[in-house]
Backbone as CSV, one residue per row, in Angstrom:
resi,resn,N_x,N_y,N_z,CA_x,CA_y,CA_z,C_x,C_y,C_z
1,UNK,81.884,49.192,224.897,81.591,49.959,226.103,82.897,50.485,226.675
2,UNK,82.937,51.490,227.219,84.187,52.253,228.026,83.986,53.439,229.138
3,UNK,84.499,53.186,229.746,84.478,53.973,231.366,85.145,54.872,231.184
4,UNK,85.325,56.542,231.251,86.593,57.281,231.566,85.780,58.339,233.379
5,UNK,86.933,58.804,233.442,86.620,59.157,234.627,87.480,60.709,234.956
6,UNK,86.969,61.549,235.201,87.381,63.097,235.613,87.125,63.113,237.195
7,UNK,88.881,64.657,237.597,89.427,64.436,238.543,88.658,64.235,239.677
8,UNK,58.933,62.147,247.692,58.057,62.247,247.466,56.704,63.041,248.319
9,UNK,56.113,62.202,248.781,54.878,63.692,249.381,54.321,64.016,247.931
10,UNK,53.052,64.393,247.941,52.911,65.130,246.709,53.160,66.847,246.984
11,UNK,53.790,67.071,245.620,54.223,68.350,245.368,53.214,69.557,246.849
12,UNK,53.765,70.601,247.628,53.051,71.267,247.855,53.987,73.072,247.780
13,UNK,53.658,73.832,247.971,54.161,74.963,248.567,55.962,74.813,248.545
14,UNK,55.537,74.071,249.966,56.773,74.116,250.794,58.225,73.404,250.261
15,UNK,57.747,72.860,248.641,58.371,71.829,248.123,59.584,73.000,247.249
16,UNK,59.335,74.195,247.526,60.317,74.710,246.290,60.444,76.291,247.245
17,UNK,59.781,76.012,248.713,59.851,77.268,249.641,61.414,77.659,249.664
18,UNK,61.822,79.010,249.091,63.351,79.640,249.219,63.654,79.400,248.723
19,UNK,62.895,79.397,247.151,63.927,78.819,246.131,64.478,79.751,245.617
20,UNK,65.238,80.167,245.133,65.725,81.155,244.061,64.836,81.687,243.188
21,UNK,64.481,80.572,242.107,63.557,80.350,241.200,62.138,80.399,241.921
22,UNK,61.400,81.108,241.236,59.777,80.771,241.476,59.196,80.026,240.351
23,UNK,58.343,79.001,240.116,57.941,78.339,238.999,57.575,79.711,238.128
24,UNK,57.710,79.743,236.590,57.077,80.733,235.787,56.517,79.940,234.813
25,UNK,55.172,80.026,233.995,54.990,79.017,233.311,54.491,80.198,232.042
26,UNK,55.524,80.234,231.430,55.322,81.316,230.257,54.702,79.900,228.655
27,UNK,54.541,79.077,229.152,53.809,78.067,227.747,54.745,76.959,228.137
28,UNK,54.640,76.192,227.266,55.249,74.532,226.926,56.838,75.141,226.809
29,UNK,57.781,74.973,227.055,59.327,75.621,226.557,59.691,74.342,225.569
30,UNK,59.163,73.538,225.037,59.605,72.202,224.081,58.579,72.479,223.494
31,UNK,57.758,73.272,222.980,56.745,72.946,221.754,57.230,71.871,220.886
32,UNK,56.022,70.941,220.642,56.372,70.096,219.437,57.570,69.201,219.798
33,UNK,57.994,69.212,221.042,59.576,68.670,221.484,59.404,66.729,220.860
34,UNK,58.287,66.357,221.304,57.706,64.817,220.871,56.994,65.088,219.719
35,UNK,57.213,64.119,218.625,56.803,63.327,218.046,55.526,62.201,218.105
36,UNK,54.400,62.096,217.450,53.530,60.717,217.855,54.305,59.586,218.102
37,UNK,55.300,59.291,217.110,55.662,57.816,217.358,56.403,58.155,218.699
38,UNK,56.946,59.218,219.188,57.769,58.972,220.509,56.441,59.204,221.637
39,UNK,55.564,59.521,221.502,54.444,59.606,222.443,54.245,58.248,222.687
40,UNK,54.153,57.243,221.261,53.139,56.003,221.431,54.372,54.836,222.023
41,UNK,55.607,55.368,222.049,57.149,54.626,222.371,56.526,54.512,224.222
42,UNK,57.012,56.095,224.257,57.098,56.225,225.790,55.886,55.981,226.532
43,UNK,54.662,55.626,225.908,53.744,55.196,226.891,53.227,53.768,226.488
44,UNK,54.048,53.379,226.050,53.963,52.074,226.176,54.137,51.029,227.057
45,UNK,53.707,49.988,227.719,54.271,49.213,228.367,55.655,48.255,228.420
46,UNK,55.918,48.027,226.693,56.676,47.878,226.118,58.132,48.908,226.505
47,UNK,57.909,49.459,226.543,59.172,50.884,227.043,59.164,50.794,228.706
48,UNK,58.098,50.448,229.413,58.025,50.629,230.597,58.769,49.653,231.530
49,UNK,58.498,48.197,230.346,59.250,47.110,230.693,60.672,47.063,230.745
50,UNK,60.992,47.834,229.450,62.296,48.256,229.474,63.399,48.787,230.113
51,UNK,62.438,49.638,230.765,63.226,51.044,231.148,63.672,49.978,232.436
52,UNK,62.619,49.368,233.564,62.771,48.391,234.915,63.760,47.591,234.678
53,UNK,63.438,46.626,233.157,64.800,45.393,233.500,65.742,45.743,232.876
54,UNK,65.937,46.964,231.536,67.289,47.116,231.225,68.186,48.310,231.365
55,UNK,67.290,49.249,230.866,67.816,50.669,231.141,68.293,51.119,232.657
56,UNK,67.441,51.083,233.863,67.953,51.585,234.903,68.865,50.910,235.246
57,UNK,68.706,49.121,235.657,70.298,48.594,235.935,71.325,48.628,235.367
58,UNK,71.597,49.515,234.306,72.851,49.655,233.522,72.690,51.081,234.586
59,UNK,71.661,52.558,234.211,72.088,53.528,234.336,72.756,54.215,235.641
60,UNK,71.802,52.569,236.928,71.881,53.436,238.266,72.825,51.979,238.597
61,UNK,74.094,51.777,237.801,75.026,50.950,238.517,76.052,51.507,239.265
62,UNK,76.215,50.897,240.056,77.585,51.388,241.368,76.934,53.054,241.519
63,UNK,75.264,53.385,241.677,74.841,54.747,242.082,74.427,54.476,243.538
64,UNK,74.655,55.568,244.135,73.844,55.815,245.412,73.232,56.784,245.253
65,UNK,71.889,56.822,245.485,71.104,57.474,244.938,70.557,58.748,246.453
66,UNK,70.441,58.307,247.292,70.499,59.003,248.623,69.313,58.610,249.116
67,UNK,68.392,59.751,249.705,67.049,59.987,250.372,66.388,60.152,249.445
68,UNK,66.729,61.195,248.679,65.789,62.102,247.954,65.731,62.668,246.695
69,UNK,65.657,61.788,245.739,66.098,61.807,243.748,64.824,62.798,243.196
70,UNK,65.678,63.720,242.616,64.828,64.484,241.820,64.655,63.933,240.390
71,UNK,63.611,63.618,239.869,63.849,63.112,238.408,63.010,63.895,237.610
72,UNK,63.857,64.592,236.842,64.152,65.586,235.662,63.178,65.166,234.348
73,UNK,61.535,65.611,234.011,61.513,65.280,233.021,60.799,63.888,233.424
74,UNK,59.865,63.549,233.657,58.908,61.856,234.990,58.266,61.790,232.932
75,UNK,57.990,62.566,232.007,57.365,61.973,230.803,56.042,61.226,231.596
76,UNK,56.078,60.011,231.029,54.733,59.009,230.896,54.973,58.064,232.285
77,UNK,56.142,58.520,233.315,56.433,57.932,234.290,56.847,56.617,234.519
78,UNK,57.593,56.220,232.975,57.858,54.980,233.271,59.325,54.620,234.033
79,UNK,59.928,55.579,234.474,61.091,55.023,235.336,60.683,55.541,236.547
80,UNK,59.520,55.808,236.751,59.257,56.930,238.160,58.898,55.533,239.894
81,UNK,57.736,54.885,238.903,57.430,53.756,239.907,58.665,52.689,240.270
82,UNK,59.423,52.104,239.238,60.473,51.521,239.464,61.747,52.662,240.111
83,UNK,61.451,53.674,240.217,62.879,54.460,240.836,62.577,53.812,242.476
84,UNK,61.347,54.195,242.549,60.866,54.366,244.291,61.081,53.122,245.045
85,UNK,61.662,52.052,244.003,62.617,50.423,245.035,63.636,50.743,245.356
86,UNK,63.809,52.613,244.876,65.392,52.405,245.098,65.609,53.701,245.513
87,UNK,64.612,54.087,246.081,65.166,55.716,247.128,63.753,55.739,247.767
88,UNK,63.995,56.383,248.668,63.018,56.451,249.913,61.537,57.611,249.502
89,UNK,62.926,58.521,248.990,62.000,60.075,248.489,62.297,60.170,247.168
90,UNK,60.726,60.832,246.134,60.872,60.739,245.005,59.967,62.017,244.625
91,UNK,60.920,62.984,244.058,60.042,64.222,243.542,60.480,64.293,242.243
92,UNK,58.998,64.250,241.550,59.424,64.151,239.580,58.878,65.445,239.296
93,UNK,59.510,66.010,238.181,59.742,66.849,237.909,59.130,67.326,236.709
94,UNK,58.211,67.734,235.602,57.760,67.418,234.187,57.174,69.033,234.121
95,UNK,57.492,69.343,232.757,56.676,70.867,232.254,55.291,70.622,231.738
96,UNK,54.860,69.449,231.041,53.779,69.481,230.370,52.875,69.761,231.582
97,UNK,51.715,70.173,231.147,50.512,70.279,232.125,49.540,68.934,232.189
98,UNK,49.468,68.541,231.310,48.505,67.624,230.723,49.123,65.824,231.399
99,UNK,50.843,65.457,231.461,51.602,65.302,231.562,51.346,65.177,233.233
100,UNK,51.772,66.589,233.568,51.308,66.670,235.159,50.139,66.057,235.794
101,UNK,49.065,65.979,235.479,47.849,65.770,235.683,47.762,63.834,235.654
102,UNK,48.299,63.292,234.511,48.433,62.298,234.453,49.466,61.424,235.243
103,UNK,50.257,62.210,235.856,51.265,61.607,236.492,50.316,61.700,238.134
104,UNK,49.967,62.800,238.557,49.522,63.013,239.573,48.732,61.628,240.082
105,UNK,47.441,61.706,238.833,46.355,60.281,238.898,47.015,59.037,239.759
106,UNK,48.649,59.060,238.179,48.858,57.808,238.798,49.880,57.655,239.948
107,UNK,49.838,58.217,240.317,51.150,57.897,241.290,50.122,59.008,242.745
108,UNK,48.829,59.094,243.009,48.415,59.200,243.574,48.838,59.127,245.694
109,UNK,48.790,57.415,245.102,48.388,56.705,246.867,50.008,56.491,246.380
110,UNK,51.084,56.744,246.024,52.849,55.853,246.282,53.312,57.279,246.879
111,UNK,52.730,58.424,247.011,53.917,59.285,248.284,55.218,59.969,247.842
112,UNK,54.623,60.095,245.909,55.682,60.516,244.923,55.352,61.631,244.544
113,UNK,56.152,63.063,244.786,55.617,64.456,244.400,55.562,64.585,243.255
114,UNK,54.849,65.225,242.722,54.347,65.519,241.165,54.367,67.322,241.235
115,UNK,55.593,67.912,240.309,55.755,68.948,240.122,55.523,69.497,238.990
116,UNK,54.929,70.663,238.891,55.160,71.411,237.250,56.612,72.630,237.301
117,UNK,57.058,72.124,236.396,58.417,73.515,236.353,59.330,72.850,235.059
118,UNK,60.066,73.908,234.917,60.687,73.903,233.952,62.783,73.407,233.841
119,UNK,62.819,72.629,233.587,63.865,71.762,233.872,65.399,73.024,234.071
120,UNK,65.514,74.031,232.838,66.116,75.078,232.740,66.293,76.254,234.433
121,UNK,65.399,76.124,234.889,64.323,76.846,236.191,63.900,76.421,237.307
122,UNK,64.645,75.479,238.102,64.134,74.157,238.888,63.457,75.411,240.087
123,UNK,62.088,75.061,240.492,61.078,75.617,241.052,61.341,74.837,242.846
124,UNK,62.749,75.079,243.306,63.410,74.309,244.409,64.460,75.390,244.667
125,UNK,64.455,75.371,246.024,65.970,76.213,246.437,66.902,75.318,246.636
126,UNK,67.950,75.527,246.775,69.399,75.116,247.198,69.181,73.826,247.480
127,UNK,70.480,72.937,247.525,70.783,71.867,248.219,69.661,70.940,248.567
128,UNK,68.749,70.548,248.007,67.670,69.714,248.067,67.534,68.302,248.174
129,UNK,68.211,68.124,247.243,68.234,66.519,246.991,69.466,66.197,246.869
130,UNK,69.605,64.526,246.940,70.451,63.436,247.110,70.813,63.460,245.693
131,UNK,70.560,62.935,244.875,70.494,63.082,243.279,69.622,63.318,242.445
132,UNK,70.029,63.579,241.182,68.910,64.453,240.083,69.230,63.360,238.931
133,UNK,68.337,63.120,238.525,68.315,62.152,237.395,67.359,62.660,236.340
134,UNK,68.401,62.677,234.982,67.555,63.054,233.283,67.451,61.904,232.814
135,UNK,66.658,60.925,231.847,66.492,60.544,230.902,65.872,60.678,229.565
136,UNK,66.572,61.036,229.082,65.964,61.281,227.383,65.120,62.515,227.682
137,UNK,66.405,63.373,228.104,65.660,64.855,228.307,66.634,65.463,227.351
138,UNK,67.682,65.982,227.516,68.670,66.877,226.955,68.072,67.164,225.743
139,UNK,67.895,65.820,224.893,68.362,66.178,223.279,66.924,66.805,222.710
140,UNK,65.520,66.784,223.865,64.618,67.400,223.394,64.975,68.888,223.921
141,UNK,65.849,69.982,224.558,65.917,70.974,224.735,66.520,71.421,223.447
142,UNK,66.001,72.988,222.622,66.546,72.922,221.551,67.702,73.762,221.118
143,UNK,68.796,74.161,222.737,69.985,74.749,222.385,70.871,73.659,223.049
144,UNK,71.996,73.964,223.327,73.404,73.445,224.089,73.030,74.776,225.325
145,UNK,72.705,75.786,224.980,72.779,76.657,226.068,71.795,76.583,227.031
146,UNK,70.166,76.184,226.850,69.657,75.124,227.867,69.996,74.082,228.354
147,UNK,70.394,73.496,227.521,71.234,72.147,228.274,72.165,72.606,228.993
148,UNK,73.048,73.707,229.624,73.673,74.363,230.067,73.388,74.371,231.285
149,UNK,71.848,75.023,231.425,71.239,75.204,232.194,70.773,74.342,232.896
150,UNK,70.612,73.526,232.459,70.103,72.094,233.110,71.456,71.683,234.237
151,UNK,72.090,71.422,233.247,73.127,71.205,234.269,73.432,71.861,235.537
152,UNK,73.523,73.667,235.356,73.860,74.340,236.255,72.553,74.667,237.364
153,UNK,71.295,74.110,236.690,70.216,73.944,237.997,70.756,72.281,238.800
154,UNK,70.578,71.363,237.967,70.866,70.007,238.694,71.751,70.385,240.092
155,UNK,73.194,70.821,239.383,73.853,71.012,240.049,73.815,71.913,241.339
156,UNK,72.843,72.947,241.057,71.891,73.960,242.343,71.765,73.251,243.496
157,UNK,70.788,72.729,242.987,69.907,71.820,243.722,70.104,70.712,244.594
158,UNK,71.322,70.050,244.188,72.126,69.022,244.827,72.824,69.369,245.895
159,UNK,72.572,68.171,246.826,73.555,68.867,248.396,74.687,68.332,248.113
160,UNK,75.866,68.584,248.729,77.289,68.535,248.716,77.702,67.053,248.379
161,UNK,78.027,66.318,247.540,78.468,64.790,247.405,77.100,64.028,246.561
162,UNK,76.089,65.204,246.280,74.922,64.652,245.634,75.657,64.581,244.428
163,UNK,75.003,63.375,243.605,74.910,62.823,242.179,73.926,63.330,240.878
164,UNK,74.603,63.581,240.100,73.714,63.920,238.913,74.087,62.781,237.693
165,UNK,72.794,61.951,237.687,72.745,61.063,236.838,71.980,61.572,235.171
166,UNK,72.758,60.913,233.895,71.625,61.378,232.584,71.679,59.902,231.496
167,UNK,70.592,59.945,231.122,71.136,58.981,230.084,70.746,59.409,228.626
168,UNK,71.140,59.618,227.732,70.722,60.451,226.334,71.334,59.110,225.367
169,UNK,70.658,59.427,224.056,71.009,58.685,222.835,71.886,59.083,222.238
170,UNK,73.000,58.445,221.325,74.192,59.267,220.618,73.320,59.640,219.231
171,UNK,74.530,60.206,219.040,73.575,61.008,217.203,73.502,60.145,216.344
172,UNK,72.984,60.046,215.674,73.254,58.677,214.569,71.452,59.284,213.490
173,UNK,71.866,59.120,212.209,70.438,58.943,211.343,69.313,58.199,211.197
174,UNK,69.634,57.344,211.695,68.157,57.013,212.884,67.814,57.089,213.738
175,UNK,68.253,57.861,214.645,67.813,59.071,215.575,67.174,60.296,215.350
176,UNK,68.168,60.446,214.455,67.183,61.692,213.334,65.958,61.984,212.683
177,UNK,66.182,60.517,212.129,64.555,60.411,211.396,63.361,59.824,212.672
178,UNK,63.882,59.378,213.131,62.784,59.051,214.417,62.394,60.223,214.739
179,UNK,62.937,61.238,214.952,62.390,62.712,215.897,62.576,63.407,214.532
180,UNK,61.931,62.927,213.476,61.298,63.920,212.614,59.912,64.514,212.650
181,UNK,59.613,66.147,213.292,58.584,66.505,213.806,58.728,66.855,215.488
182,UNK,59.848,66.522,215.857,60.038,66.754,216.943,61.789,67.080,216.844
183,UNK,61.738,68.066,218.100,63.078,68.533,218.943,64.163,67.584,218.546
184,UNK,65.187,67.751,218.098,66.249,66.931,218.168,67.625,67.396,218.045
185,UNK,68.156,67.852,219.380,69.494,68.502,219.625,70.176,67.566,220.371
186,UNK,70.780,66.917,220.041,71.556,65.762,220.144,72.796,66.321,220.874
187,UNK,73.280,65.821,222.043,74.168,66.087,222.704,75.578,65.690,222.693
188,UNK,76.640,66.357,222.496,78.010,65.013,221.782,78.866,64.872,222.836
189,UNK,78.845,63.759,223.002,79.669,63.080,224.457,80.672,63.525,225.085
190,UNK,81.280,63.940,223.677,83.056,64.236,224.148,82.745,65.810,224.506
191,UNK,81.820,66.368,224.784,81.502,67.568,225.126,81.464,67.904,226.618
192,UNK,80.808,66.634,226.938,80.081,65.814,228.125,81.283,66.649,229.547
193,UNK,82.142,66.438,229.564,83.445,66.635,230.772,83.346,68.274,230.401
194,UNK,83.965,68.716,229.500,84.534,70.275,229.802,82.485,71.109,230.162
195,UNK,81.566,70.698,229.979,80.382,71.233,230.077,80.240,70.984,231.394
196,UNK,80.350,69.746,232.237,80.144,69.336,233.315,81.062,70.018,234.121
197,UNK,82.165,70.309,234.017,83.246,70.927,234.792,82.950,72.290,234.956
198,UNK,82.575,72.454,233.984,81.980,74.431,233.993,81.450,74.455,234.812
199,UNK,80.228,74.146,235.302,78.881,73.884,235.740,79.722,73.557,237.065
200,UNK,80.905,73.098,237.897,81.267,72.839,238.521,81.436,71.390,239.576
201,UNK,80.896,70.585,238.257,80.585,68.957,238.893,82.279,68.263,238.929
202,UNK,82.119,67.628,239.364,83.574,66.329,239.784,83.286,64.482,239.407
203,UNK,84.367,64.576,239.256,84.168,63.022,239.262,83.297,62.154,238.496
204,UNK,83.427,63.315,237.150,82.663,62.843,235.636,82.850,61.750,235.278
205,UNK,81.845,60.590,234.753,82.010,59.418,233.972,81.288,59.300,232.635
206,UNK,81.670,58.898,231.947,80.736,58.369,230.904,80.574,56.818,230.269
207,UNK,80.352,56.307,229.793,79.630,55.104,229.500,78.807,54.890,228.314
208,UNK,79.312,54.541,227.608,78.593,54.201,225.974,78.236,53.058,225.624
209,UNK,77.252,52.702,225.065,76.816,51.279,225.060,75.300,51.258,223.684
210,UNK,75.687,50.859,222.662,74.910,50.495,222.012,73.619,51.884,221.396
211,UNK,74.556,52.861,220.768,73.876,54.183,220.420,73.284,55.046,221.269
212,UNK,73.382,54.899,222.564,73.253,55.237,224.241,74.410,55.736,224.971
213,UNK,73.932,56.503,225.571,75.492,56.829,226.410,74.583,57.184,227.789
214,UNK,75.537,56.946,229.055,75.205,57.792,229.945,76.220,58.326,230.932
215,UNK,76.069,59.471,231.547,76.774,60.230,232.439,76.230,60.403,233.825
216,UNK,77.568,60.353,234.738,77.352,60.904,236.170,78.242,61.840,236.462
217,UNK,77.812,62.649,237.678,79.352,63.972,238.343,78.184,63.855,239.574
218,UNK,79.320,64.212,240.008,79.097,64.507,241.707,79.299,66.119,241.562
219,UNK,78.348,66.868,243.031,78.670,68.501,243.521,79.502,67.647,244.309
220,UNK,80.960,68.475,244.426,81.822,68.444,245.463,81.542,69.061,246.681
């Protein structure tokens, strides 16, 4: 492991009123992005368990997360219910439709917005949220130049000293063959700082740990 370091409500209207962006929903923008076996992964309980006791306390260590976490990409919602012990306001974020619908169900009566939009396109104006959080989003977008984009919406969207949290898998051939049938643009770490700096974030970290990596930057 190694540290380096550079220098809710449900969804309505009013949730993306003045945004720049208007939601556009021209189809799925990840066709085919999952795989079955990553469908039957991520909705598992097994993964869900995971994500609560191991994944987030590594990802959201020494984070302040604020009021109001946008999370990039809610999938099968298994970090969505465990986020909400740990921020007040929680608006998730997901393109699928089907996806949407199922998240809505469940997260009903918890006071957690359920959005459709496109991660590239955040369907939000300016300065919104406290922090924006990806997991195991990037490497299903299928350029570097969406992932681009991602960044430079996160970064939109975030008010001044807000956090942008991600956590992605490193490349490796069993990564590969796992997302055979599905999206797999694998993101390379050491990329991680001069991409983030473009985009205009500060106070880049990264963190590697066991074919995993994850990153934070602050909007200055």
């Amino acid at each position: 492991m190694g540290l380096r370091r550079v220098n809710g409500v449900l969804a309505t209207a009013s949730s993306w009123q003045g945004s720049r962006h208007q939601p556009r929903y021209t189809g799925d923008p990840r066709p085919g992005s999952m795989n079955a076996g990553e469908h039957l992964i991520c909705s598992s309980s097994l993964w869900r368990h995971l994500t609560a006791r191991r994944l987030l306390p590594w990802l959201l260590s020494g984070v302040e997360l604020g009021d109001h976490l946008l999370e990039i990409g809610a999938g099968y919602g298994a970090a969505t219910g465990e986020l909400q012990t740990r921020v007040s306001r929680i608006t998730a974020l997901e393109y699928n439709r089907s996806a949407v619908n199922r998240l809505t169900r469940q997260f009903r009566d918890r006071g957690i917005g359920i959005v459709r939009g496109n991660a590239s396109q955040l369907p939000f104006r300016d300065q919104v949220f406290s922090s924006t959080l990806a997991i195991l989003v990037l490497h299903h977008l299928r350029t570097a130049e969406l992932q681009d984009q991602v960044f430079a919406e996160a970064f939109r969207v975030l008010r001044p000293g807000g956090i942008f949290v991600c956590f992605e898998i490193s490349h490796h051939w069993l990564h590969r063959i796992a997302h055979v049938g599905s999206i797999y643009a694998p993101v390379d770490p050491t990329t991680v700082f001069p991409r983030l700096s473009a985009a205009g974030y500060s106070d880049i970290s990264l963190d590697t740990r066991r074919g995993a990596f994850r990153f934070k930057a602050v909007r200055p």
